[in-house]
C-alpha positions in Angstrom: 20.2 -42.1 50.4 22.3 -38.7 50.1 22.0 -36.7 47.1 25.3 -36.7 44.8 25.6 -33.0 43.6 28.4 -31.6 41.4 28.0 -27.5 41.2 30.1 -26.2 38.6 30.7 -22.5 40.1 31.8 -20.2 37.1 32.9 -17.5 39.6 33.5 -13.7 37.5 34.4 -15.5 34.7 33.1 -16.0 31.0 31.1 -13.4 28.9 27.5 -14.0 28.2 27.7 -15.8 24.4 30.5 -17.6 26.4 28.6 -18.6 29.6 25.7 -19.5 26.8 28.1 -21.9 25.0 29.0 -23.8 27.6 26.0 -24.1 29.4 24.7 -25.1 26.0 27.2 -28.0 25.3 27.2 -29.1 29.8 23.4 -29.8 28.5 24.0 -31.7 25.5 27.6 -34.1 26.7 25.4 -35.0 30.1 22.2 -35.8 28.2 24.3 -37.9 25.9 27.0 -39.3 28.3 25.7 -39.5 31.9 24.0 -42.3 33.1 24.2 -41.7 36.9 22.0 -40.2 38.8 23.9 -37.2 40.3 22.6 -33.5 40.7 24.3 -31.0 38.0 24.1 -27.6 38.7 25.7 -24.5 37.2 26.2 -21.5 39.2 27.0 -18.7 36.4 27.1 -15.1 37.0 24.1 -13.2 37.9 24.0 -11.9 34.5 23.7 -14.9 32.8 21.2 -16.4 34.9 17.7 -15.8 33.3 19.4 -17.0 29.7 21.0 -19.8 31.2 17.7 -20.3 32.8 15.9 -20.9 29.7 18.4 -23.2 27.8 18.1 -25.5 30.4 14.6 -25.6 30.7 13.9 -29.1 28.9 17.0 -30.6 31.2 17.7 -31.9 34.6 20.6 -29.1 34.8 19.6 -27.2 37.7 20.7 -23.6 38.5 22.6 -21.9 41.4 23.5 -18.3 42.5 26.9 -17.1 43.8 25.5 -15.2 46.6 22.2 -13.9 48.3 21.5 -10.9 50.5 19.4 -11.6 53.8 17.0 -9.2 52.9 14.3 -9.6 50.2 14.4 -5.9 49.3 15.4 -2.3 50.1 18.1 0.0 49.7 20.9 -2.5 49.1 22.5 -0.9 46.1 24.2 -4.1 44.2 23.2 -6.6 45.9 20.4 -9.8 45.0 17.7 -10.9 47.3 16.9 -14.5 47.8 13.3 -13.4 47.0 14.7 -12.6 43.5 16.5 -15.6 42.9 13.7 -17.6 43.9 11.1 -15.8 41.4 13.6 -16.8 39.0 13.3 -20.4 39.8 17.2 -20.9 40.6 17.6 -24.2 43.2 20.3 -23.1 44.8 22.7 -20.3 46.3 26.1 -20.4 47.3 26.6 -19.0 50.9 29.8 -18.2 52.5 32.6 -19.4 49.7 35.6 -18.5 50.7 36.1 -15.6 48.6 33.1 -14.1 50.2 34.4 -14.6 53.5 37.9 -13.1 52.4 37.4 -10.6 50.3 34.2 -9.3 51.6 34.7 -10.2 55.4 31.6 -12.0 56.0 30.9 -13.7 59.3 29.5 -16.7 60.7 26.5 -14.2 61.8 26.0 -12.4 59.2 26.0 -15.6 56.3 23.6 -17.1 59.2 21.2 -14.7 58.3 22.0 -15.2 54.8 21.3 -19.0 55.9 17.4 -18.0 57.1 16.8 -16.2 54.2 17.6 -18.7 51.5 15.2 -21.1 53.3 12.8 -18.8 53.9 12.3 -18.4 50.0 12.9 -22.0 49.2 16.5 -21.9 48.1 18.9 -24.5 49.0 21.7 -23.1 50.1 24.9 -24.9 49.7 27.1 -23.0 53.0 30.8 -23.2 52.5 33.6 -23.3 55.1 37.2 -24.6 55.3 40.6 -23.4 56.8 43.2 -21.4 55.6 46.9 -23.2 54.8 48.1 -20.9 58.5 45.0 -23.0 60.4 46.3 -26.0 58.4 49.7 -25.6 59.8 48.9 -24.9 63.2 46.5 -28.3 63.1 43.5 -25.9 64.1 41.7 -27.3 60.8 39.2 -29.2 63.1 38.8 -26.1 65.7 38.1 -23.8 62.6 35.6 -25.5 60.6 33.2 -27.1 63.6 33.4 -23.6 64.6 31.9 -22.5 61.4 29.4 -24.7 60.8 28.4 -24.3 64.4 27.9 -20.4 64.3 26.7 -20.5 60.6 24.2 -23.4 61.0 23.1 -24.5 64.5 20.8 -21.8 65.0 18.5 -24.2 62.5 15.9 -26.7 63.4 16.2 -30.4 62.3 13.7 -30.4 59.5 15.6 -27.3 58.0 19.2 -28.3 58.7 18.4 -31.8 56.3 17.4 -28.6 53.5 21.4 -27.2 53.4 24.3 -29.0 51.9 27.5 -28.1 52.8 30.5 -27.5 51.0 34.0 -28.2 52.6 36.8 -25.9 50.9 40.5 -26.3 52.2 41.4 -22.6 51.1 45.2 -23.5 51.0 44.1 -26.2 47.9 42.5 -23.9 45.9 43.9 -21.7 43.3 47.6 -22.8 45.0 48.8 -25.9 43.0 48.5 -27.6 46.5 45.8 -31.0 46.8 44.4 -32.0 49.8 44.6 -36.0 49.7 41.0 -37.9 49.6 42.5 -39.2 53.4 42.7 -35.5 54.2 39.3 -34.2 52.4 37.1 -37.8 54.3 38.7 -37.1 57.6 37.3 -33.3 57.6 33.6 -34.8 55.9 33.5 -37.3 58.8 33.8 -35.0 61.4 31.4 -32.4 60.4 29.0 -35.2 60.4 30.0 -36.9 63.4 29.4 -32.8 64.5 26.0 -32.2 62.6 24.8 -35.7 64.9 25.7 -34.7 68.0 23.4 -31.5 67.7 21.1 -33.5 65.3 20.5 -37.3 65.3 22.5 -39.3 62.9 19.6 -39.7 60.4 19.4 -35.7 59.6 23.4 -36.0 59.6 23.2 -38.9 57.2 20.6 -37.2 55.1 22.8 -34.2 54.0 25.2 -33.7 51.2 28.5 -32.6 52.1 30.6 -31.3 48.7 34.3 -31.6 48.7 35.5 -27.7 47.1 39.2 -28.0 47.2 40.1 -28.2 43.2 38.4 -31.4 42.6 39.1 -32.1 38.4 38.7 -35.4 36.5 42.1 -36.6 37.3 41.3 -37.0 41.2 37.4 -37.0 40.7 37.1 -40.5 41.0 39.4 -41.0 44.2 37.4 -38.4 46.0 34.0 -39.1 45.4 34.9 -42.7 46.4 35.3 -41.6 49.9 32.3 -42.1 52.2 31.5 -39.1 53.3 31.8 -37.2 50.1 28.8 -36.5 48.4 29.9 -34.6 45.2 31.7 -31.5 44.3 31.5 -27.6 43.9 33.9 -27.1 41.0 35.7 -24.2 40.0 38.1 -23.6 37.4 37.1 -27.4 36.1 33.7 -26.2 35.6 34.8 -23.2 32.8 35.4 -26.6 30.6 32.5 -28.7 29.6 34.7 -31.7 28.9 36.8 -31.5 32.3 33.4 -30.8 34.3 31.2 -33.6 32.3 34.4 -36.5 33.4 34.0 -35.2 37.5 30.7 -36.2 36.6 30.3 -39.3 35.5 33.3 -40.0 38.0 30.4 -40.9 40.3 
């Protein structure tokens, strides 16, 4: 059986006694309210990691980072190693989101070393891709996200390609007021796993978590994570509300 996840991904948002309140009532509404049996992580900012870290401790909440460098240390001014993270005891790291890859140009190559080192230091990385509303237009939506998870991921062996769950982000749906349908969203999770068992075997392909990223909130939760090959969600701007986030959840 896949894992249900639903990440809430705060993004640069939220000051600490902020971040600390909703954290603190997330914990609280799914200890009171959520009887299924789905992963909840929250993916703060750096800075609110370690505090966030040790509210949670007497929950199933699990933690996430919004980035890693490939290296464990050096002179990387700014940056966080996965070797960090890890010591730290976060679960999982966010690799590739689409802001990362726009705003910061990373590459397939360069967020597959990001890949190795996450592993390496026992994160789960959760490795994003999706097409721009251009690729959408010009039906390349197919070409361009096989291509990602090809160059970001196939590098891997078996055993450690069943340790990464993906993340599928239409970019045109998020942030835009557009929605990609759940027809739209399933037909792009079916075919990166019809892709993942052609280089795999359909057990590791059936074994991993794919997310759906593209502005999933309680109002279309439920559609969505009815879909097959949907396996939860990495939430953003429905994940700065503990009310919003808590319904995606127990939309499952």
């Amino acid at each position: 059986m896949r894992k249900y996840i639903i990440a809430g991904n705060w993004k640069m948002n939220l000051t600490l006694e902020e971040g600390y309140g909703l954290a603190s009532e997330i914990k609280w509404m799914v200890a009171d309210e959520v009887n299924n049996k789905a992963e909840v992580v929250l993916i703060p900012p750096y800075l609110h990691l370690s505090g966030i870290q040790n509210l949670l401790k007497d929950s199933n909440i699990k933690t996430g980072a919004q980035n890693c460098h490939h290296k464990n240390k050096g002179a990387y001014t700014g940056e966080i190693s996965p070797a960090m993270l890890a010591n730290m005891g976060v679960t999982y790291v966010i690799i590739g989101h689409s802001e990362r890859r726009q705003y910061n140009g990373e590459t397939n190559e360069q967020l597959a070393e990001k890949i190795n080192a996450a592993l390496e230091n026992g994160l789960t990385p959760i490795y994003c891709f999706g097409e721009t509303l251009w690729e959408r237009e010009s039906n390349l939506e197919l070409t361009i996200t096989e291509s990602q998870v090809r160059e970001g991921l196939f590098h891997l062996t078996e055993e450690q390609i069943k340790k990464v769950v993906l993340a599928y982000e239409p970019v045109w749906a998020i942030g835009t007021g557009k929605t990609a349908t759940s027809n739209q969203a399933q037909e792009i999770h079916a075919f990166i796993r019809s892709v993942l068992t052609e280089k795999y075997t359909k057990a590791a392909a059936e074994s991993i978590s794919i997310l759906y990223g593209g502005s999933m909130k309680p109002e279309n939760a439920k559609e969505l994570l009815s879909c097959a090959d949907i396996d939860g969600g990495l939430i953003g701007g429905a994940a700065l509300e503990s009310r919003s986030f808590v319904e995606i959840i127990k939309s499952i």
